[in-house]
N, C-alpha and C positions, 0 to 999 in steps of 0.2 A: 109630881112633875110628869109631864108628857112630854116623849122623848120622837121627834122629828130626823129619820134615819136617811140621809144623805151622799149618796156614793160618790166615786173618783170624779171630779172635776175637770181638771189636767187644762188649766188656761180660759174654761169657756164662762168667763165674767156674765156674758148676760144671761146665758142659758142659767144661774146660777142664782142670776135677780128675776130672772121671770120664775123660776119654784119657788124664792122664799116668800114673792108676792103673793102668788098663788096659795101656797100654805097660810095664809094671813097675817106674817112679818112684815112689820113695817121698819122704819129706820126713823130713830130717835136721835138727835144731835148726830148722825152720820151714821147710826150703828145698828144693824136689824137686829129686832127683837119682838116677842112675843110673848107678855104674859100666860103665865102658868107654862109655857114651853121652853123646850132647851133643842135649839138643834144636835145631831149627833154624826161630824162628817168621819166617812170611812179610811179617808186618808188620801194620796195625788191628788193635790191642788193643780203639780205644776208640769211642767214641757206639756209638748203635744200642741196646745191651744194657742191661740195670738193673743190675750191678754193674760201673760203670769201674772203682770205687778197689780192689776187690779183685783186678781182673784182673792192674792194674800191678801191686800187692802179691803177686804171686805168680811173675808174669815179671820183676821186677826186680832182684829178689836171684841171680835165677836165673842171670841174664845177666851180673852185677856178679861176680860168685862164679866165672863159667867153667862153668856147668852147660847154660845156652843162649848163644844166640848169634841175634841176627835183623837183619834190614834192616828199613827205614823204609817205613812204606804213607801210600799218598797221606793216610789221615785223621789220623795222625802228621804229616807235613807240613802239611794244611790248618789242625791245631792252632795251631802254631810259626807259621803265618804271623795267624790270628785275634789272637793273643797280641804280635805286634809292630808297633807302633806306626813309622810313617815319618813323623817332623817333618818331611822335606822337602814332603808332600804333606798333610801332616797328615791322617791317617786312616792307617787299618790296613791293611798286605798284604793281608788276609782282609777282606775289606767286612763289617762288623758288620750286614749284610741282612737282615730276617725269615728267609728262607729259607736263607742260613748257618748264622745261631744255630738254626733251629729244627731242624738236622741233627746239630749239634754239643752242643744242647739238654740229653743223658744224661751227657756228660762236665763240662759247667757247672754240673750242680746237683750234680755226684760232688766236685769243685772250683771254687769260690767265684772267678771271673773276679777276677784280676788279687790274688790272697792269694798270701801267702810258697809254702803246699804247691801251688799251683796253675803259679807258675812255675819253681818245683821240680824240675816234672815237666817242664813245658815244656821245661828244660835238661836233662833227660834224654833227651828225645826229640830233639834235636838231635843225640846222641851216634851215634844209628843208623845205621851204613852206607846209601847209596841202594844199593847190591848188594854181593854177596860171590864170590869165586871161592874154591872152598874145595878146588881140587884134582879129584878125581874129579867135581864138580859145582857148578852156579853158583847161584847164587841171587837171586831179584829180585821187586819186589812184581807187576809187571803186565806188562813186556815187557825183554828183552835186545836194545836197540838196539847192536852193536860199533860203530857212527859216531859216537854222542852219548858213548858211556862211554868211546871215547878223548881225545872231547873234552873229557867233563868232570874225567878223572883227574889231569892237572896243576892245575886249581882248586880240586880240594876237600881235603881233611886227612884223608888216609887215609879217601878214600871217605865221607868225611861232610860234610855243610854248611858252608860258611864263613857270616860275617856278608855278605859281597861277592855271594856266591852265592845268597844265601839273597834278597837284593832283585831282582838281579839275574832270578832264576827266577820272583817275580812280578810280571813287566815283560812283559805281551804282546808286545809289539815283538822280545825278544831269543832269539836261539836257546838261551841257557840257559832260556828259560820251556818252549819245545817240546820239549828235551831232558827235563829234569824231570815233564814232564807225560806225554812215553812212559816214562820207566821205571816213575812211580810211577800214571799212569792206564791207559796202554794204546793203540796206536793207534786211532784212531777218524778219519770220514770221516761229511762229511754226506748226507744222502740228499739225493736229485734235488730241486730249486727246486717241484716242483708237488705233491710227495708233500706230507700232513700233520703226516706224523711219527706219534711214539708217544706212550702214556705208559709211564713207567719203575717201578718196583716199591714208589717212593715217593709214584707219582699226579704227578708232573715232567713237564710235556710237553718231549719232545725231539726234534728236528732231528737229530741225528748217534748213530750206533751206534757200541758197540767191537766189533772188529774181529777174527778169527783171524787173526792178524797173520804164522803161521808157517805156513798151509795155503795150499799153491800151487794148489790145485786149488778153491779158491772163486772162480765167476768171474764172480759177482753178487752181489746185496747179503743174498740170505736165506741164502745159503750161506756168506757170510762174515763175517754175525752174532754176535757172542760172547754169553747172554746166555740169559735165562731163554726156556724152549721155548713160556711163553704167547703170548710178545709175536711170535712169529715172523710167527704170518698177519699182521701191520700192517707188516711189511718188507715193500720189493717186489721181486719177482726181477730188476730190471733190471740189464744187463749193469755191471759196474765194471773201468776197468783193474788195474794191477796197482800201484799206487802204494801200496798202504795196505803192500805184503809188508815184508817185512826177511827176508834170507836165513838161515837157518840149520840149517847142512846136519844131514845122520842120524848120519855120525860125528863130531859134535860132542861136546861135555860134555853132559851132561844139565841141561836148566835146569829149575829149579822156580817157577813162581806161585801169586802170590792172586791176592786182589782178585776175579774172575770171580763172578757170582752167576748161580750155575745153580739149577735144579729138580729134581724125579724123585729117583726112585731106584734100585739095581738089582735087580731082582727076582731069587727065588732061584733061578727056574726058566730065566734066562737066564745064572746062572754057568756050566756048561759050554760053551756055544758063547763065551761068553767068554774062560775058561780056555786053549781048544784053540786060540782066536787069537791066546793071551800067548803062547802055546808055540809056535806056528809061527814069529811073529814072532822071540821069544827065539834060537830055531835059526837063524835068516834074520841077527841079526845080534849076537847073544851080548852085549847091553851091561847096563849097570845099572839104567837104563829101565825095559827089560823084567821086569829080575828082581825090582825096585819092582813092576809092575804083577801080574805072578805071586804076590808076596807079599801083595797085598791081593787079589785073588780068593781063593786059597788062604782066607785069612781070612775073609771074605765069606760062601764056600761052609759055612764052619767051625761058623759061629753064626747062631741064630733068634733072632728078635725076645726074648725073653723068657727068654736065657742070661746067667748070672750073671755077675758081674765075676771070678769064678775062673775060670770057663770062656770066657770071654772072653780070659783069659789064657794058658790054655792053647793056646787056637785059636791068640792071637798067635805065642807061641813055637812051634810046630806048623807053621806060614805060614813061618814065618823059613825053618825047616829043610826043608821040602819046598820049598821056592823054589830053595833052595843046591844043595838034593840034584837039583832040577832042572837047572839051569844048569852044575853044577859049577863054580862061583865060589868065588873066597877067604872069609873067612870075613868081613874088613871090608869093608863097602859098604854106602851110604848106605839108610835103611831110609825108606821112603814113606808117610806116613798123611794 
């Protein structure tokens, strides 16, 4: 199986049909698919975008059917929990806040708070693994903590939410809530008592950053910033220990995320010094990683702004095989986008 790696969505339908196009998915009786492929999305489907209900209506079948496969993103969770009511405390997991709803805003007017199709889906999303080990490589929406996922693998149901777990995880107090909140948020760490903080990309002021939770060599706080390259000058370089890491060595499995909202682009005139650094690296340590990272350069380098969805496709298949033909790898191994 060749595994098609797919990040946060959050409502944009078509941007969503032009990749799987791209990728050479087509749709079969309504339902994209791709011989010998499985797509694999990273999880937020939904708010943010103007089409929620089509997005689900297109990863749903997909996934139900065996053609994808995905874990649960924190905006999946935050749903499940907006949508469940705690008579113990009376009120919602999710505080029905201005600033919740008005986050969650694009998926409540796609579905009608609290109708038949509305919890529907809700029970859908509950379905979603919090991560997957899939063999050659793992999968997860924001971070692979191995201390919280050993801990959490005897309470959940084949990696998915229980009802116990599910309140449990919205209990400040409890290490199921810090658990949940690294896999499906990310490490984060607040800045120093006299900084101001930021604002975040939705105008939020914020106190705390997420974190390169897997870079041992960030050893302050702008260096160890996850996060759009605007907001960097309002970080301050002061020194951080090393609290925020989680170890996770180079020959491990290859883990994949979302969630992250970065900037920029890569320009075309930087693909070769890029390229010549998948390759050294590739040589340095032959994994699938690399051969991921070679394959989307390769493509990169392949196509201009204003190439067609055939040539687009060709570029893909092109990337696949000059990647292989690089590394000399098998022919199955997980494909990166």
């Amino acid at each position: 199986m060749k595994y098609d790696i797919i990040g946060d969505i959050h409502g944009c339908a078509s941007s969503l049909d032009y990749l799987l196009n791209t990728l050479g998915y087509s749709r079969v009786e309504g339902i994209y698919r791709k011989p010998g492929h499985q797509a694999v999305f990273l999880g937020d489907f939904i708010d943010r975008g103007p089409y929620q209900k089509e997005v689900i209506e297109t990863v749903r079948p997909m996934i139900e059917k065996g053609y994808a496969i995905s874990v649960m993103g924190n905006h999946e969770f935050n749903a499940i929990a907006y949508a469940t009511f705690n008579e113990k405390n009376n009120s919602y997991l999710r505080s029905h806040s201005d600033k919740n709803t008005q986050q969650h805003q694009a998926f409540l007017d796609a579905y009608a708070f609290d109708s038949t199709e509305y919890h529907d889906v809700i029970d859908w999303f509950k379905k979603l693994p919090l991560w997957l080990d899939l063999g050659p490589i793992r999968v997860v929406h924001a971070c692979w903590d191995k201390n919280f996922i050993e801990k959490l693998t005897p309470i959940t149901l084949d990696q998915t939410l229980t009802e116990e777990l599910l309140y449990l995880s919205c209990d400040e107090n409890t290490w199921q809530f810090s658990a949940i909140e690294t896999l499906l948020k990310g490490k984060e760490i607040p800045l120093p008592i006299e900084h101001d903080g930021f604002k975040d990309k939705d105008g939020n002021h914020r106190h705390h950053i997420r974190v390169k939770w897997w870079d041992m060599t960030a050893t302050n706080y702008r260096s160890a910033f996850m996060g759009p390259e605007s907001a960097l000058t309002e970080i301050p370089e002061d020194d951080i220990s090393g609290e925020h890491l989680i170890e996770y060595e180079l020959n491990e499995k290859p883990v994949f995320l979302g969630h992250y909202w970065l900037e920029g682009e890569i320009k075309q005139e930087q693909l070769p010094e890029l390229l010549s650094r998948a390759q050294e690296s590739a040589g340095m340590h032959s994994h699938q990683r690399y051969w991921a990272g070679l394959n989307l350069l390769y493509y990169l380098q392949a196509i201009g702004p204003d190439s067609s969805l055939y040539e687009r496709r060709v570029a893909y298949q092109n990337s696949v095989n000059a990647a292989e033909q690089s590394l000399n790898l098998a022919p199955v191994q997980p494909r990166l986008w």
